[in-house]
Backbone bond lengths (Angstrom), bond angles and torsions (degrees), N, CA, C in turn:
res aa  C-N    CA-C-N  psi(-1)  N-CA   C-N-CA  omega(-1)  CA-C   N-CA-C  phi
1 X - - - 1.449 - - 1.525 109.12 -
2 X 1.633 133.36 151.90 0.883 141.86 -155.61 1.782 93.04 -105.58
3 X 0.803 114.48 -76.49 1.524 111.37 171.58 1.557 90.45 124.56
4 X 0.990 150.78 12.63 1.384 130.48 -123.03 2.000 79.30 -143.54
5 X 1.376 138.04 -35.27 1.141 167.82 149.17 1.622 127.08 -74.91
6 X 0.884 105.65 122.98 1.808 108.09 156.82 1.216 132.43 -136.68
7 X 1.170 135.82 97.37 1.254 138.65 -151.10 1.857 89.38 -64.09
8 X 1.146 101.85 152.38 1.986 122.88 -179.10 1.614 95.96 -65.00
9 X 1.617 134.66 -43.34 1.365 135.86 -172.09 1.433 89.83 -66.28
10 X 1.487 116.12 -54.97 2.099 99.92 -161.75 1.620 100.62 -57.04
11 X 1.529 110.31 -41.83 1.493 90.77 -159.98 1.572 112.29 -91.39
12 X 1.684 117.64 -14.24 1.572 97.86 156.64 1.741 121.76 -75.76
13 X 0.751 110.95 7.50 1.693 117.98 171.92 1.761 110.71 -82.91
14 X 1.370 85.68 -64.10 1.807 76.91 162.26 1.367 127.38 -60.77
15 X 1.389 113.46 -40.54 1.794 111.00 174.87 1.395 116.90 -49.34
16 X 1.663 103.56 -26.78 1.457 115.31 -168.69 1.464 111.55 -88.23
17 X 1.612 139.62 -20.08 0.641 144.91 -138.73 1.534 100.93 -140.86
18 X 1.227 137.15 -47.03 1.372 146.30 160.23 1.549 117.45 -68.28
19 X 1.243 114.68 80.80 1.465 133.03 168.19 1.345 128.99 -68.73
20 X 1.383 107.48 -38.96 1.724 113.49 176.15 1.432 100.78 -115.72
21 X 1.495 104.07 124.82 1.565 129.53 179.77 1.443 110.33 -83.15
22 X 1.399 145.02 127.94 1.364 140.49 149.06 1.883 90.49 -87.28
23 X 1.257 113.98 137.69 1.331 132.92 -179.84 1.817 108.95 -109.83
24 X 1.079 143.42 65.67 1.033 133.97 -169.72 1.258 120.00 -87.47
25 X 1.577 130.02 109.62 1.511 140.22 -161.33 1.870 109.36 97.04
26 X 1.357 103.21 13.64 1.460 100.97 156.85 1.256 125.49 -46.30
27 X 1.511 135.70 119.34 1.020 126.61 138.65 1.688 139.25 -94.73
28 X 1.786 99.49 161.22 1.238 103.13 170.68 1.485 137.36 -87.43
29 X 1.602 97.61 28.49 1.506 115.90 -178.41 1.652 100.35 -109.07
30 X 1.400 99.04 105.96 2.131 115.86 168.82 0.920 105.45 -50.24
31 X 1.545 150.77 -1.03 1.537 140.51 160.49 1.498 112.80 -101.13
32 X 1.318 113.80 0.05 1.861 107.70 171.51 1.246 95.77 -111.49
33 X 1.569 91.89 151.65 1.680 138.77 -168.24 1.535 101.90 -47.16
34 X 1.581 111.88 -53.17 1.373 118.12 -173.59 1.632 109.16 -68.18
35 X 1.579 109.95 -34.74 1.918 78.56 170.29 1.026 133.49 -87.39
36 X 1.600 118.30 -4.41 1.392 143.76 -165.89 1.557 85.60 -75.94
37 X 1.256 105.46 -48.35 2.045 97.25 -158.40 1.516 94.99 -80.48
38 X 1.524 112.45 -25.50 1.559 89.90 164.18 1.259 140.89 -61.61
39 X 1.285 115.54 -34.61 1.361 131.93 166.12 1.412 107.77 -62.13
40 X 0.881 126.99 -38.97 1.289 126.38 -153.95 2.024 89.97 -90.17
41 X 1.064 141.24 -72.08 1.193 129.71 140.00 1.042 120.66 17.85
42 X 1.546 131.81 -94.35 1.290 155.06 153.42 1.749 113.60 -11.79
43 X 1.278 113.84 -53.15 1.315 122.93 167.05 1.675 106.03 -53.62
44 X 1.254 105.47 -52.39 1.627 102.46 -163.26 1.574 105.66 -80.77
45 X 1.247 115.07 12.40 1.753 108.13 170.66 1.761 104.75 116.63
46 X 1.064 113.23 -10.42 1.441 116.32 -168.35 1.895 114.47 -77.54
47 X 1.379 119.01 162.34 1.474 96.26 -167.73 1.949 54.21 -125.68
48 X 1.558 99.44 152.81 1.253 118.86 169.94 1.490 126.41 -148.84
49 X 1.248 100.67 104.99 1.648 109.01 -166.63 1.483 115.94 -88.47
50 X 1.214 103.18 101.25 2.129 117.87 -179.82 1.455 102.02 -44.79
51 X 1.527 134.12 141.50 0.935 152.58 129.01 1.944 115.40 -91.74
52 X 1.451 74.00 123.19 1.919 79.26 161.15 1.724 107.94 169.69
53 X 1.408 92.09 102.74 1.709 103.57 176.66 1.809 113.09 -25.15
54 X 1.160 116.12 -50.33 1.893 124.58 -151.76 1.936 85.84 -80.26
55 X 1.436 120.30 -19.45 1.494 113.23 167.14 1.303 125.63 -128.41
56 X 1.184 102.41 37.65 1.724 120.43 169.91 1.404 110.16 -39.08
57 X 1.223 145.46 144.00 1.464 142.93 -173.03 1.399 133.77 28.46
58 X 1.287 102.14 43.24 1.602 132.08 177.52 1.345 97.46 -112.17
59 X 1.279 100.71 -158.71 1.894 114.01 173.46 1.464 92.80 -174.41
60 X 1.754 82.92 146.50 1.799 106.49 177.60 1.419 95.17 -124.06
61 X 1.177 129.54 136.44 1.454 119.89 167.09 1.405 113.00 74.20
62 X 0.887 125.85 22.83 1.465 121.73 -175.94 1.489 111.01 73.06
63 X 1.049 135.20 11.04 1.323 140.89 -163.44 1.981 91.87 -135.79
64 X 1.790 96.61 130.90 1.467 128.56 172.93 1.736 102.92 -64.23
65 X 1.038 126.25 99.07 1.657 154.24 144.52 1.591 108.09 -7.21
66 X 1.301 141.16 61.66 1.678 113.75 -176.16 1.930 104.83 -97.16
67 X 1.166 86.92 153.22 1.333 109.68 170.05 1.718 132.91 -54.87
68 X 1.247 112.76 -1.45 1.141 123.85 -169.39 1.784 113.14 167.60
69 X 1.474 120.94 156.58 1.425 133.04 -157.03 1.848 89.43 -68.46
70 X 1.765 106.74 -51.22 1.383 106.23 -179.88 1.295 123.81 -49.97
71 X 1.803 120.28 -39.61 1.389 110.28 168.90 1.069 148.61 -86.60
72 X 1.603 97.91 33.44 1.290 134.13 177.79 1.522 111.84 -73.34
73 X 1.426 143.56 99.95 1.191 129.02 -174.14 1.775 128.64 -81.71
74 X 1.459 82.70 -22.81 1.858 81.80 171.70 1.301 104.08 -119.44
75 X 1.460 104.38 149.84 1.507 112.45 168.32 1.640 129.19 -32.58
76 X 1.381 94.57 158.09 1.676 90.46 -176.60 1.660 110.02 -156.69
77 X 1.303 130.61 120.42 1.662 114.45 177.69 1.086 122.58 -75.09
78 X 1.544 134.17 -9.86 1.314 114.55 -167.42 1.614 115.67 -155.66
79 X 1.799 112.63 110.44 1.771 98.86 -166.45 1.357 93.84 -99.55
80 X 1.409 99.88 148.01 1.695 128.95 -161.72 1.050 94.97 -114.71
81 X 1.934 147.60 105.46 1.016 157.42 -174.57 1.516 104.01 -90.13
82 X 1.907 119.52 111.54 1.482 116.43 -175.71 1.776 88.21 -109.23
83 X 1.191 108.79 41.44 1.797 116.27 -171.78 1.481 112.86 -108.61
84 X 1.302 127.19 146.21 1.862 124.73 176.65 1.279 91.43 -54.37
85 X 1.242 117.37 178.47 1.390 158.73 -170.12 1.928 103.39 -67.00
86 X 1.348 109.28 -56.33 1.518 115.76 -169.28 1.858 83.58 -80.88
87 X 1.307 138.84 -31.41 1.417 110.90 -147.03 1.978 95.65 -91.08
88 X 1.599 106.81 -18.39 1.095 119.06 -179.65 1.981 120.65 -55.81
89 X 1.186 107.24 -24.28 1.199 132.23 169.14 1.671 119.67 -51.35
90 X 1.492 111.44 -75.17 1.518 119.23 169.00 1.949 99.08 -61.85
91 X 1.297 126.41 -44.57 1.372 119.10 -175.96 2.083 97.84 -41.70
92 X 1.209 96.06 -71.66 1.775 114.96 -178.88 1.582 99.50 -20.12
93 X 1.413 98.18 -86.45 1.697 114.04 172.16 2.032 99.89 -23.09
94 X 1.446 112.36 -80.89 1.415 96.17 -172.56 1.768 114.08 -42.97
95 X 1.050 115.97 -45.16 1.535 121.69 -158.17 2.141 89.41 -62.27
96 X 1.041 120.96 -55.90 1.594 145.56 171.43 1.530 85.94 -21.21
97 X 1.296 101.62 -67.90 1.869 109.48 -148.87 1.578 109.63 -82.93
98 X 1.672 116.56 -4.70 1.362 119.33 -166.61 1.406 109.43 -117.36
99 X 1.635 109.47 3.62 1.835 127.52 -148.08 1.618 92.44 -69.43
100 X 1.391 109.43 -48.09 1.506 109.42 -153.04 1.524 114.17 -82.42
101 X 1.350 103.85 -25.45 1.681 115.80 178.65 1.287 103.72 -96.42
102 X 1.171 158.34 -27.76 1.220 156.75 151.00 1.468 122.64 -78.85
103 X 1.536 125.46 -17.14 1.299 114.40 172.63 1.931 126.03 98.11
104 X 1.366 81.70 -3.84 1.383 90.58 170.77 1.539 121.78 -43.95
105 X 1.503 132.99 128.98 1.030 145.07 150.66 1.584 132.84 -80.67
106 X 1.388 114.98 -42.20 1.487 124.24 -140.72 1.351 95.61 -164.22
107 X 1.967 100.84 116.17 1.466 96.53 171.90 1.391 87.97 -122.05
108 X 2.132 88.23 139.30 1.884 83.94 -171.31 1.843 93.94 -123.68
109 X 1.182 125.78 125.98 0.936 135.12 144.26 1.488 150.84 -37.51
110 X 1.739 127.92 107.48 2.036 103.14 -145.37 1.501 102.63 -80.39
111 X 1.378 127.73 175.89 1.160 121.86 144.25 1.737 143.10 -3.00
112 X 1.092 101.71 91.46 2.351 105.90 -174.74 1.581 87.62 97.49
113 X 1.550 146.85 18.20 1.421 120.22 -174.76 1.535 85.88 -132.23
114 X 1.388 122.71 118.66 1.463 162.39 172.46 1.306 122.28 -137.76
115 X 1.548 113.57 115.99 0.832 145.20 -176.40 1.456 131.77 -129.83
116 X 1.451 113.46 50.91 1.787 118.11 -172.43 2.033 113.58 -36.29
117 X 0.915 100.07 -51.38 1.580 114.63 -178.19 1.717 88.42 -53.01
118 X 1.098 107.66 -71.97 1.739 106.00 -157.11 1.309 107.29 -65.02
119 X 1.118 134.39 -14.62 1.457 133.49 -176.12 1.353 100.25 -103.70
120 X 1.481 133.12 -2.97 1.558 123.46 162.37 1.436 109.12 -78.30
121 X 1.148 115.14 -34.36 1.243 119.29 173.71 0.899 114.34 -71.02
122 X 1.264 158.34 -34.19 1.418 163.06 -164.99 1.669 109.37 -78.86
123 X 1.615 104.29 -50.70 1.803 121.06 -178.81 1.597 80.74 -63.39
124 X 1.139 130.44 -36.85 1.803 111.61 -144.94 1.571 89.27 -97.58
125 X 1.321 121.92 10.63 1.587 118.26 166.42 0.913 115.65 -120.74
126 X 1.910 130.33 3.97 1.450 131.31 145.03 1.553 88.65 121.86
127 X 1.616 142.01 13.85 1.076 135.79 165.57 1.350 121.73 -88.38
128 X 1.201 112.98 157.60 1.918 111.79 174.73 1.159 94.84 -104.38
129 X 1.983 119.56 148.26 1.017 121.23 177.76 1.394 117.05 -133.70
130 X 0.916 125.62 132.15 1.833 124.94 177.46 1.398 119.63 -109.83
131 X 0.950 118.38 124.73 1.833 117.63 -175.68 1.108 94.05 -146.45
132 X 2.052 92.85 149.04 1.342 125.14 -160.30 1.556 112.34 63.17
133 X 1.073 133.64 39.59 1.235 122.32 168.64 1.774 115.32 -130.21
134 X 1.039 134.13 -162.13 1.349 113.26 -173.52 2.001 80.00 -147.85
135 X 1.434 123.05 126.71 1.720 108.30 152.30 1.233 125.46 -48.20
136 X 1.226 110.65 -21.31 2.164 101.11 -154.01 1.557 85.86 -99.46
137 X 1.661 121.87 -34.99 1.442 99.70 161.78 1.582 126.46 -58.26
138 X 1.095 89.93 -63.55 1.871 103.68 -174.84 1.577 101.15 -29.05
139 X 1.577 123.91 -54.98 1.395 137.73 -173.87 1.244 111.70 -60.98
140 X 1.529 118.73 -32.52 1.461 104.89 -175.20 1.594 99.16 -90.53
141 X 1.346 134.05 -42.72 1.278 154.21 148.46 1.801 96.60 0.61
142 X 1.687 96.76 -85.00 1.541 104.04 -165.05 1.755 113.24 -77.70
143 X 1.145 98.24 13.01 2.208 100.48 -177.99 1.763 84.43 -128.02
144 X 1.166 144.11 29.05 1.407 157.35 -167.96 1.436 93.34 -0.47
145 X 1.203 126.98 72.18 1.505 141.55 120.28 1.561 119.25 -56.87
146 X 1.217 120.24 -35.45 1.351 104.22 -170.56 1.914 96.81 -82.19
147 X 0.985 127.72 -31.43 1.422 119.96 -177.07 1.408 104.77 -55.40
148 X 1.258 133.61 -39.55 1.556 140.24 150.89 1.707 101.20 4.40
149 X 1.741 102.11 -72.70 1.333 120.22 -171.88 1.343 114.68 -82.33
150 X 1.462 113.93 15.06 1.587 114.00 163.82 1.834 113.88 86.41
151 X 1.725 105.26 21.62 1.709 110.76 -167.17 1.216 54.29 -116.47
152 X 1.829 92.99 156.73 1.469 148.21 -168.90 1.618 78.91 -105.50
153 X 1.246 118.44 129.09 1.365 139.10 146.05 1.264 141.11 -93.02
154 X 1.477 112.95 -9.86 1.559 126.30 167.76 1.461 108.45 75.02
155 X 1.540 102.32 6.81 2.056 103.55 171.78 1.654 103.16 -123.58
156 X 1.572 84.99 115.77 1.756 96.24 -177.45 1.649 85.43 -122.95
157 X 1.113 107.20 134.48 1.438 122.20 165.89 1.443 121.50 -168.21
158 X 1.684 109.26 122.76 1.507 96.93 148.44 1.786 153.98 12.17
159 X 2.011 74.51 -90.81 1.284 116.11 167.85 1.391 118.67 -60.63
160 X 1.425 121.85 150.41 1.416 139.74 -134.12 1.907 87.39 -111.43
161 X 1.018 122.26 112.34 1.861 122.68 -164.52 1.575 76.40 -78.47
162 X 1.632 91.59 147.99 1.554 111.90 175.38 2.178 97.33 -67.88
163 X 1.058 100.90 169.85 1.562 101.90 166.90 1.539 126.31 -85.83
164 X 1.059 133.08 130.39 1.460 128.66 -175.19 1.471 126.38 -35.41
């Protein structure tokens, strides 16, 4: 896969199909991106579990804080990297090594975080990977909420879009 593209079917399939979020680089600051999209997530049906070592056994969102993908106790399909580009790499690797006992499907990468190396590894362990993209955009994007706010979404249709 090129990474470079995502057809609207791959990534509403995953929206549709990836219900429990691992959030890794959540914060507990209401003016960053990562808790905003958590919340915003959360609203749309999603259960989304914060990662971030410095608030390990806290809570953001009503949701328990763990320290890592492993001390995650219940399953989850899909880790959401809120990490640079180089830190996204070892994240991959954990998500890689935790896929089969936890259920991982889909490691998606946010906005500016690309990682070709780490996402070969990931396809070559049976995961799908998306980088540079954000869910809570893509979601409002492909359920045309964001046209709401007057952005062009590139979905003109007739036809009645299935629901996310």
């Amino acid at each position: 896969m090129t990474h470079d593209h995502y057809s609207d079917s791959t990534l509403r399939g995953i929206l549709r199909e990836c219900r429990t979020i691992a959030m890794v680089g959540t914060s507990a600051n209401w003016v960053r991106p990562s808790y905003y999209a958590m919340k915003y997530l959360q609203q749309k049906g999603y259960r989304v579990i914060p990662v971030n070592p410095a608030r390990a056994g806290g809570e953001i969102l009503g949701e328990r804080v763990h320290a890592s993908l492993g001390d995650i106790p219940e399953r989850f399909d899909m880790v959401d990297i809120f990490r640079n580009s180089e830190a996204a790499g070892p994240v991959t690797d954990e998500a890689i090594a935790v896929a089969a006992d936890k259920g991982v499907k889909v490691v998606w990468m946010q906005l500016g975080v690309r990682n070709d190396e780490a996402a070969r590894r990931a396809e070559a362990a049976g995961l799908t990977v998306v980088m540079n993209r954000c869910p809570k955009i893509e979601y409002g994007r492909l359920s045309g909420e964001l046209s709401w706010g007057g952005i062009n979404t590139g979905i003109i249709s007739s036809k009645r879009q299935k629901a996310i």
